[in-house]
Backbone as XML, in Angstrom:
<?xml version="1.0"?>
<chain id="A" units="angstrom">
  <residue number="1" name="UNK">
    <atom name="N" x="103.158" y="95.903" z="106.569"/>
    <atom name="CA" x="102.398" y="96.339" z="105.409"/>
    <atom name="C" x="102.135" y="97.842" z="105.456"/>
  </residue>
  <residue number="2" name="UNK">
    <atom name="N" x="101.950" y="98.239" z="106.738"/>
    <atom name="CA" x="102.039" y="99.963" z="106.566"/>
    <atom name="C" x="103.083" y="100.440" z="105.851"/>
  </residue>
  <residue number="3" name="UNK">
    <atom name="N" x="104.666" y="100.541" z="106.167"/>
    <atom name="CA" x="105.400" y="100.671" z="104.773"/>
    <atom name="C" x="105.197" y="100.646" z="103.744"/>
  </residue>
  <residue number="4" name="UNK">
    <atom name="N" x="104.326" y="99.599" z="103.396"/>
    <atom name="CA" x="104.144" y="99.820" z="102.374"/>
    <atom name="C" x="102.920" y="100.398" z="101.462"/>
  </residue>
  <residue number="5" name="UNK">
    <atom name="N" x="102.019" y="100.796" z="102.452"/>
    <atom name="CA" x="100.721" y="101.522" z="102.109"/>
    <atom name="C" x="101.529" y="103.227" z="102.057"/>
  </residue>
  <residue number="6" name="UNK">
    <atom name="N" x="102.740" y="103.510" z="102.929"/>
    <atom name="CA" x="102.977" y="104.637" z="102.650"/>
    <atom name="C" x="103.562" y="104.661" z="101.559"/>
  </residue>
  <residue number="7" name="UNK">
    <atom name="N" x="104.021" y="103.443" z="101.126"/>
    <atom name="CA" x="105.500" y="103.939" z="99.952"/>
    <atom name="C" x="104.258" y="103.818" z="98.859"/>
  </residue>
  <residue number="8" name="UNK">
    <atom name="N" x="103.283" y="103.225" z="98.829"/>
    <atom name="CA" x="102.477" y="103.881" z="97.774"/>
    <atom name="C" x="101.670" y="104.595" z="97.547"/>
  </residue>
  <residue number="9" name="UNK">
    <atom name="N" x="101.389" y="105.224" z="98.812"/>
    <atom name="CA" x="100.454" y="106.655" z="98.713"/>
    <atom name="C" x="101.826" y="107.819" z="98.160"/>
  </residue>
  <residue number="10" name="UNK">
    <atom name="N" x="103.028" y="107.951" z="98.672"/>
    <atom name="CA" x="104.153" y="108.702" z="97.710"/>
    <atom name="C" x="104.047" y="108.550" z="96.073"/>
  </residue>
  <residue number="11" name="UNK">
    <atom name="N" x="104.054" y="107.116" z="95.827"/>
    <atom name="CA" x="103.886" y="106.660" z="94.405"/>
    <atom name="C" x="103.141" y="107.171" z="93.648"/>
  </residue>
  <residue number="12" name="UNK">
    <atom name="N" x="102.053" y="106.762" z="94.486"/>
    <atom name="CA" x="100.853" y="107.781" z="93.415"/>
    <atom name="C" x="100.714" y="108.742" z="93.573"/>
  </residue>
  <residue number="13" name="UNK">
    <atom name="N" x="101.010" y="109.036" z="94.375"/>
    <atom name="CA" x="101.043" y="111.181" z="94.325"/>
    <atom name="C" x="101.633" y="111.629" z="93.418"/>
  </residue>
  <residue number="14" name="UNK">
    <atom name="N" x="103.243" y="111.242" z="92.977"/>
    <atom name="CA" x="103.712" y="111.377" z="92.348"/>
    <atom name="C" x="103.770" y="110.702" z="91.183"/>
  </residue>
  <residue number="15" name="UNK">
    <atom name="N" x="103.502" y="109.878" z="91.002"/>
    <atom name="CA" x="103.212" y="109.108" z="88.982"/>
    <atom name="C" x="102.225" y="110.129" z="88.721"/>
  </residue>
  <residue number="16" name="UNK">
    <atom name="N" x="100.994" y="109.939" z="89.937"/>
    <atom name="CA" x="99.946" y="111.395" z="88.698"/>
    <atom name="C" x="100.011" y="112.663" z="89.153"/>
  </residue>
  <residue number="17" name="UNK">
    <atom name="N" x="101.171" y="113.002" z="89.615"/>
    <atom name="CA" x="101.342" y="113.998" z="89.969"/>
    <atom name="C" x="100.007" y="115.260" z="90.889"/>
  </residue>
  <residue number="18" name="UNK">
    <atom name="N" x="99.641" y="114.509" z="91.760"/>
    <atom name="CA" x="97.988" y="114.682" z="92.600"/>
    <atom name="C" x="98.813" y="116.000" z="93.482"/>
  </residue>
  <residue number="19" name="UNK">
    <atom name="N" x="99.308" y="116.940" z="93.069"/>
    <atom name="CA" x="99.909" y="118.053" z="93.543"/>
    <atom name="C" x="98.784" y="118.921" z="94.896"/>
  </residue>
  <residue number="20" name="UNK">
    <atom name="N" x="97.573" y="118.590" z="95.016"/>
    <atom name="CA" x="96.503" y="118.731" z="95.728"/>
    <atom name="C" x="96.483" y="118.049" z="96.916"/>
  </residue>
  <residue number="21" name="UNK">
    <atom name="N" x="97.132" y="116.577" z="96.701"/>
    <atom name="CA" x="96.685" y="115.696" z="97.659"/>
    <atom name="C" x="97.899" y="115.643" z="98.782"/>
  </residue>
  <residue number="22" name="UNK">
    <atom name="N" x="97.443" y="115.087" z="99.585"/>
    <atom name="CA" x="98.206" y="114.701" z="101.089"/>
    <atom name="C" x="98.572" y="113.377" z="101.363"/>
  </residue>
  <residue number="23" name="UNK">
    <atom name="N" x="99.543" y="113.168" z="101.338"/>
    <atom name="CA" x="99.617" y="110.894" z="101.961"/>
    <atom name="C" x="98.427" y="111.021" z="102.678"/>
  </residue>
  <residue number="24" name="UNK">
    <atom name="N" x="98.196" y="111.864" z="104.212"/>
    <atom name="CA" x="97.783" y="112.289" z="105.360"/>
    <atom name="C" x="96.285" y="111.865" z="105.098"/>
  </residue>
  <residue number="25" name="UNK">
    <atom name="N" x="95.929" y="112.276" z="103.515"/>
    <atom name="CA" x="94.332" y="112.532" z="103.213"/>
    <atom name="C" x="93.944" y="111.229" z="102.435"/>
  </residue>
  <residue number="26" name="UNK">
    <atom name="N" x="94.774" y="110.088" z="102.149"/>
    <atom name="CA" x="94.666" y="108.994" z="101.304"/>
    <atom name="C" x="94.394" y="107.853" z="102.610"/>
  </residue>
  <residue number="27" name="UNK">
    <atom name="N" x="93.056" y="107.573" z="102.858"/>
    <atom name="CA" x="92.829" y="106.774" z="103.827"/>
    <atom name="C" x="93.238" y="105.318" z="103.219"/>
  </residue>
  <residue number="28" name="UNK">
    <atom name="N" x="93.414" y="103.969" z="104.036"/>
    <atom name="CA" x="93.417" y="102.662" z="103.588"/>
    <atom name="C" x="92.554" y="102.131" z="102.619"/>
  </residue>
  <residue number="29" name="UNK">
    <atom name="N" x="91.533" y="102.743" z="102.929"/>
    <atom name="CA" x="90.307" y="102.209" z="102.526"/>
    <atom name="C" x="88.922" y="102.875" z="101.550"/>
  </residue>
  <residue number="30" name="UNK">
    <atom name="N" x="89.360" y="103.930" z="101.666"/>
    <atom name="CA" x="89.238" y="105.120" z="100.593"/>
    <atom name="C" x="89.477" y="104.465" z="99.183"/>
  </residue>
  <residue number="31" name="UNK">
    <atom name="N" x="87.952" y="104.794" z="98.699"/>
    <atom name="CA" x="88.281" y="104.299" z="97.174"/>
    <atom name="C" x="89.123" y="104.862" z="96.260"/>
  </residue>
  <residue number="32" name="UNK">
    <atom name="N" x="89.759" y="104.167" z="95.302"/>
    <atom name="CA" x="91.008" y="105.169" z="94.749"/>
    <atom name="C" x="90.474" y="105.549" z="93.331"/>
  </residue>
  <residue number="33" name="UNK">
    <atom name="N" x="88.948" y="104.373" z="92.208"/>
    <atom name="CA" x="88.840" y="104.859" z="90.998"/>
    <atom name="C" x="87.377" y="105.426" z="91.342"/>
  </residue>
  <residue number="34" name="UNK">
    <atom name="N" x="87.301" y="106.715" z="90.604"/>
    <atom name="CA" x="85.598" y="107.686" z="90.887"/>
    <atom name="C" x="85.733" y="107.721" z="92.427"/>
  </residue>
  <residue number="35" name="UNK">
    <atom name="N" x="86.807" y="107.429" z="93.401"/>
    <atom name="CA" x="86.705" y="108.314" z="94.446"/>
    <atom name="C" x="86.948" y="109.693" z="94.873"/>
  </residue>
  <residue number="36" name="UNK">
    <atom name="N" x="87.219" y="110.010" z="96.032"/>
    <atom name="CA" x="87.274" y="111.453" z="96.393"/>
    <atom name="C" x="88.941" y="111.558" z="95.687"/>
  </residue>
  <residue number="37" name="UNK">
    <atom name="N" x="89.762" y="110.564" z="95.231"/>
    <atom name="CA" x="90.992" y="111.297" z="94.349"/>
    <atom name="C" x="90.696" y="111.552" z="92.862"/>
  </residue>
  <residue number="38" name="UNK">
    <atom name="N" x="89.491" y="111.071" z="92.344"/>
    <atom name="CA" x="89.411" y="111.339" z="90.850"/>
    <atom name="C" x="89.979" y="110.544" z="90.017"/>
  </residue>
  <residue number="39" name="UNK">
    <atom name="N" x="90.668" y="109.647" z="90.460"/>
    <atom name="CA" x="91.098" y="108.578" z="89.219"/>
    <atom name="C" x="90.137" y="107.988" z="88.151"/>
  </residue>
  <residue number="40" name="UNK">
    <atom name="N" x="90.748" y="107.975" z="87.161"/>
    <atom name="CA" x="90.326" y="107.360" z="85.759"/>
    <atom name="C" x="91.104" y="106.255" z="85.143"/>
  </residue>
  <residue number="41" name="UNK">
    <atom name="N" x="90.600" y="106.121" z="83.972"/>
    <atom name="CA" x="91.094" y="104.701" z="83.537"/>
    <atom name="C" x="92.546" y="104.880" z="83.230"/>
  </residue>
  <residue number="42" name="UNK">
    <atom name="N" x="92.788" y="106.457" z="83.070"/>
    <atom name="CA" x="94.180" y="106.843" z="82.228"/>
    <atom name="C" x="94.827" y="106.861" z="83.542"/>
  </residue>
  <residue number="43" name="UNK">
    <atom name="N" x="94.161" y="107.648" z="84.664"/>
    <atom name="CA" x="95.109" y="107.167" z="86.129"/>
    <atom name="C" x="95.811" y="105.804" z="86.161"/>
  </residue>
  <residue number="44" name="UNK">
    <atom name="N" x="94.840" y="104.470" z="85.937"/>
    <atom name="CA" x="95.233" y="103.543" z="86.818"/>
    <atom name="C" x="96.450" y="102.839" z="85.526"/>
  </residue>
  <residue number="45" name="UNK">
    <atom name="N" x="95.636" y="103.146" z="84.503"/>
    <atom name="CA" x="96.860" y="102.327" z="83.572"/>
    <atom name="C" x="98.289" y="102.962" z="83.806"/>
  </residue>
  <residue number="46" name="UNK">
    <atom name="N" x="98.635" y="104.261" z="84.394"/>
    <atom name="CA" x="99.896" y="104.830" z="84.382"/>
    <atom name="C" x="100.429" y="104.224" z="86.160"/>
  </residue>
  <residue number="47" name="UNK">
    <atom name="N" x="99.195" y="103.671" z="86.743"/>
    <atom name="CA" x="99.541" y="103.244" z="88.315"/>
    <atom name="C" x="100.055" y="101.602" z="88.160"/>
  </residue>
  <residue number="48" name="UNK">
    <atom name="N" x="99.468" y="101.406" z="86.885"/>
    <atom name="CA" x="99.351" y="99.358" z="86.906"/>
    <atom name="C" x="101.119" y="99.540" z="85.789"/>
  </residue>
  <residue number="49" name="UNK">
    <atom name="N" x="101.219" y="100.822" z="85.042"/>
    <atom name="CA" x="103.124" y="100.632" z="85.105"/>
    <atom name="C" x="103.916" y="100.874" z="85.462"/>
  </residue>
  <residue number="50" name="UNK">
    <atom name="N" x="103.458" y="101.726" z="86.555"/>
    <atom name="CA" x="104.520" y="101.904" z="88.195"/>
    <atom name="C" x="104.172" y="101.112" z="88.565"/>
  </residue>
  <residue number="51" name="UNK">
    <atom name="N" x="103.276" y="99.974" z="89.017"/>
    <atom name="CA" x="103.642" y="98.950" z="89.939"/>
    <atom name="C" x="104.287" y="97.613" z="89.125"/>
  </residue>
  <residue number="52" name="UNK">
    <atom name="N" x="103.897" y="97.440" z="87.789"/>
    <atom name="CA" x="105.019" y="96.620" z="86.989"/>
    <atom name="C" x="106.331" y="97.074" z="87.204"/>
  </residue>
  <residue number="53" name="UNK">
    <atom name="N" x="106.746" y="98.083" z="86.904"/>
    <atom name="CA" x="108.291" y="98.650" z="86.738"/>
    <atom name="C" x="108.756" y="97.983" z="88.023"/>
  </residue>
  <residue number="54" name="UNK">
    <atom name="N" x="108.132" y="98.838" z="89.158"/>
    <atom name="CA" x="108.853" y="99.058" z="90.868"/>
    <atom name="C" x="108.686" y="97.641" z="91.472"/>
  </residue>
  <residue number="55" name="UNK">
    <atom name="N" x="107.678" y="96.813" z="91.354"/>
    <atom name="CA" x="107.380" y="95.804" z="92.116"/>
    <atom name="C" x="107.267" y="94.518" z="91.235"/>
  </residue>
  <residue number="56" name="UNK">
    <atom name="N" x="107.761" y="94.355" z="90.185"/>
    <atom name="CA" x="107.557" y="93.210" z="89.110"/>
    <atom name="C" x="106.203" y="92.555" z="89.531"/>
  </residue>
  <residue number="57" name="UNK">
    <atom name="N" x="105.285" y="93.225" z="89.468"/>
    <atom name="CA" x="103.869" y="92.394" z="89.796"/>
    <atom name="C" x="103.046" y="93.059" z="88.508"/>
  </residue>
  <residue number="58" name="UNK">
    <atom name="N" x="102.105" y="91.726" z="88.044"/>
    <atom name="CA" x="101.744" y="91.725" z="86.594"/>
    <atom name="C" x="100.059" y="92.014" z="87.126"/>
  </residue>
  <residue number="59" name="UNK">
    <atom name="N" x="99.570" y="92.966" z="86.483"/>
    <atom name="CA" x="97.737" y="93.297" z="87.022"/>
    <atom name="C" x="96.753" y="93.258" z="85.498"/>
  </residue>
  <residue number="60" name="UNK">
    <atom name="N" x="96.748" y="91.981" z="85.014"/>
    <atom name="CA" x="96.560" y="91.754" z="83.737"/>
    <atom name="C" x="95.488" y="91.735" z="83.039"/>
  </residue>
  <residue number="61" name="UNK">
    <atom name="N" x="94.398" y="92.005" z="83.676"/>
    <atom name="CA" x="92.880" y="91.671" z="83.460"/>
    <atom name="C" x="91.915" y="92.601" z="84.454"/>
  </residue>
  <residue number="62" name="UNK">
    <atom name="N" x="90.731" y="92.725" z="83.630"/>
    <atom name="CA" x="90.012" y="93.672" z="84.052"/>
    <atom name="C" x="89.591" y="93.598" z="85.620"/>
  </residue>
  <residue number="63" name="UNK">
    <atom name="N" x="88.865" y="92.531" z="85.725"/>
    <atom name="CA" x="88.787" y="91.682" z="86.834"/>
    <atom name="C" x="89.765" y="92.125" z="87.985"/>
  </residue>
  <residue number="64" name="UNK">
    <atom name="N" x="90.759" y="91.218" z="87.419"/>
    <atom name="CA" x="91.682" y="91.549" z="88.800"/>
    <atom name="C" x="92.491" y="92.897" z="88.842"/>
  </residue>
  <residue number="65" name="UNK">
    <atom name="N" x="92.247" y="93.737" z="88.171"/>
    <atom name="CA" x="92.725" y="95.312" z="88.595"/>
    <atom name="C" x="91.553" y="96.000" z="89.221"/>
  </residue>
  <residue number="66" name="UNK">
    <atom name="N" x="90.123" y="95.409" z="89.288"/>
    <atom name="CA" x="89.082" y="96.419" z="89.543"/>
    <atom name="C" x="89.348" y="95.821" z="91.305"/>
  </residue>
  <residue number="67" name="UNK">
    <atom name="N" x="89.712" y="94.477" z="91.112"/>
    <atom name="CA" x="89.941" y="94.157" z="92.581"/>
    <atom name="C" x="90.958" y="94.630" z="93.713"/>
  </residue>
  <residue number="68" name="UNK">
    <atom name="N" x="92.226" y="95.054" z="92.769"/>
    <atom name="CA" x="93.547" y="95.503" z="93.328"/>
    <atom name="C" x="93.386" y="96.869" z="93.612"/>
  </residue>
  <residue number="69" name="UNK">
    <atom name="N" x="92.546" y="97.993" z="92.829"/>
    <atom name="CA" x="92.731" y="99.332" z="92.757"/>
    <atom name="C" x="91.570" y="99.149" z="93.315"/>
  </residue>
  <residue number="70" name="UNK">
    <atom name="N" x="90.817" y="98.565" z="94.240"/>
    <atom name="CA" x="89.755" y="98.879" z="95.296"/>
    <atom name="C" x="89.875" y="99.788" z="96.141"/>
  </residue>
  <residue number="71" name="UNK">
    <atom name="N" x="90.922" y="99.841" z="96.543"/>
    <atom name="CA" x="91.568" y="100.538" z="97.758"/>
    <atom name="C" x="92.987" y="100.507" z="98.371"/>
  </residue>
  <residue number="72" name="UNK">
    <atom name="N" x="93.781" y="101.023" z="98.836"/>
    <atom name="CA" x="95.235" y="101.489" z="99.150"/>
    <atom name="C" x="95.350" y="99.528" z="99.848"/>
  </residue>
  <residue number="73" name="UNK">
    <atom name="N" x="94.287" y="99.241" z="100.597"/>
    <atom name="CA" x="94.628" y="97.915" z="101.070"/>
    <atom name="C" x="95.297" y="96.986" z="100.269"/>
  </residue>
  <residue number="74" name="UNK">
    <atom name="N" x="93.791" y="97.188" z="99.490"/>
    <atom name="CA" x="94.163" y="95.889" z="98.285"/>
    <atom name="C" x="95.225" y="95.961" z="97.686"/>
  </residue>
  <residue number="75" name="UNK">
    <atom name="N" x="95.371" y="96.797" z="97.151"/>
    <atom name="CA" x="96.534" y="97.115" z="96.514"/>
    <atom name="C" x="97.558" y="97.023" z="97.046"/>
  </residue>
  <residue number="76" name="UNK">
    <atom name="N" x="98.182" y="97.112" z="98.485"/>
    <atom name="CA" x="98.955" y="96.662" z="99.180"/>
    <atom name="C" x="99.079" y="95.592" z="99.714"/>
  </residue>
  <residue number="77" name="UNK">
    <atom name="N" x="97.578" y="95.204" z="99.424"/>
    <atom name="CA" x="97.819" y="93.351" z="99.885"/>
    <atom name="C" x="98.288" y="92.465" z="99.177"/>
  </residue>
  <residue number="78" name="UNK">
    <atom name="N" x="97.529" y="92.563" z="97.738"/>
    <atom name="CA" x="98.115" y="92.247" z="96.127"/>
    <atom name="C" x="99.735" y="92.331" z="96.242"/>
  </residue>
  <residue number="79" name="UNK">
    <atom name="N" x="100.175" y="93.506" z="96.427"/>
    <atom name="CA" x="101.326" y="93.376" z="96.106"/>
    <atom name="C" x="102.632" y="92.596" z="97.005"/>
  </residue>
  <residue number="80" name="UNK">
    <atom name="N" x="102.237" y="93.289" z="98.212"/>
    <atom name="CA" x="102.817" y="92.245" z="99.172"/>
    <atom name="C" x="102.046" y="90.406" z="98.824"/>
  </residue>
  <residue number="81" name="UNK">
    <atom name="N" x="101.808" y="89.937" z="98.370"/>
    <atom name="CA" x="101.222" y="88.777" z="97.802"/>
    <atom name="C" x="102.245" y="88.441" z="96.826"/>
  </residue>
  <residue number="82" name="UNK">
    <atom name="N" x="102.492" y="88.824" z="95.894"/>
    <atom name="CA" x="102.630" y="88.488" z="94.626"/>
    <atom name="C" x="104.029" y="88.810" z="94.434"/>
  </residue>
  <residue number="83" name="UNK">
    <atom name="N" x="104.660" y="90.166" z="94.879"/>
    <atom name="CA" x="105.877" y="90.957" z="94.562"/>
    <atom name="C" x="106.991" y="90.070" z="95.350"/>
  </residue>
  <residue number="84" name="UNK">
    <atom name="N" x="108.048" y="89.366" z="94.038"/>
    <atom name="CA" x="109.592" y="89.082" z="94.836"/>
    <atom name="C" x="109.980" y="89.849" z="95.262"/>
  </residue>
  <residue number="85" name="UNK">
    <atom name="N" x="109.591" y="91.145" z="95.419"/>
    <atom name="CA" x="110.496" y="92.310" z="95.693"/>
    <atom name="C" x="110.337" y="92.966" z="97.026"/>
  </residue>
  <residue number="86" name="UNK">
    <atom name="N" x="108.943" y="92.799" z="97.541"/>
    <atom name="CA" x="108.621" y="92.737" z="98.835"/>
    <atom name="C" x="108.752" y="91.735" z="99.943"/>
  </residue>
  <residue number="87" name="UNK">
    <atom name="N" x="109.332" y="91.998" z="101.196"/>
    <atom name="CA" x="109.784" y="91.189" z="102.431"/>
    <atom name="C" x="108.970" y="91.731" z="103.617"/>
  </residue>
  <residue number="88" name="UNK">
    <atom name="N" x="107.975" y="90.489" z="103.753"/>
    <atom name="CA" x="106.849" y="90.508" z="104.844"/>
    <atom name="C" x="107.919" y="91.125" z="105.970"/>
  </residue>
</chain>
């Protein structure tokens, strides 16, 4: 699962283009919305269609995106969960 916490700290650096930020500085567990990266609602909706596109995983409801975009974990746990496209 580290793989894949890195391949999406790249992701989001680059979908919102966080030209400031560091993989290095994106802890696991570090909140990702109103945290120290500044994400907003317009962040995550452009993060919830990079992870549709890249990982065919569907984040459909308020609920369960406030749960997924908790933190680099969740979000990597979610996806490794759910994604055909990921191999434990």
């Amino acid at each position: 699962m580290n793989n894949l916490i890195d391949e999406l700290r790249m992701k989001i650096i680059d979908t919102l283009k966080l030209e400031e930020v560091s993989p290095e500085n994106m802890g696991e567990e570090d909140q990702l919305v109103g945290g120290e990266l500044g994400l907003d609602s317009i962040d995550v909706l452009e993060l919830v269609i990079m992870i549709e596109k890249d990982y065919a995983v569907k984040i459909d409801n308020k609920e369960l995106g406030a749960r997924v975009f908790a933190n680099l974990k969740a979000l990597s746990a979610y996806i490794a969960e759910e994604s055909p496209k990921v191999t434990s």
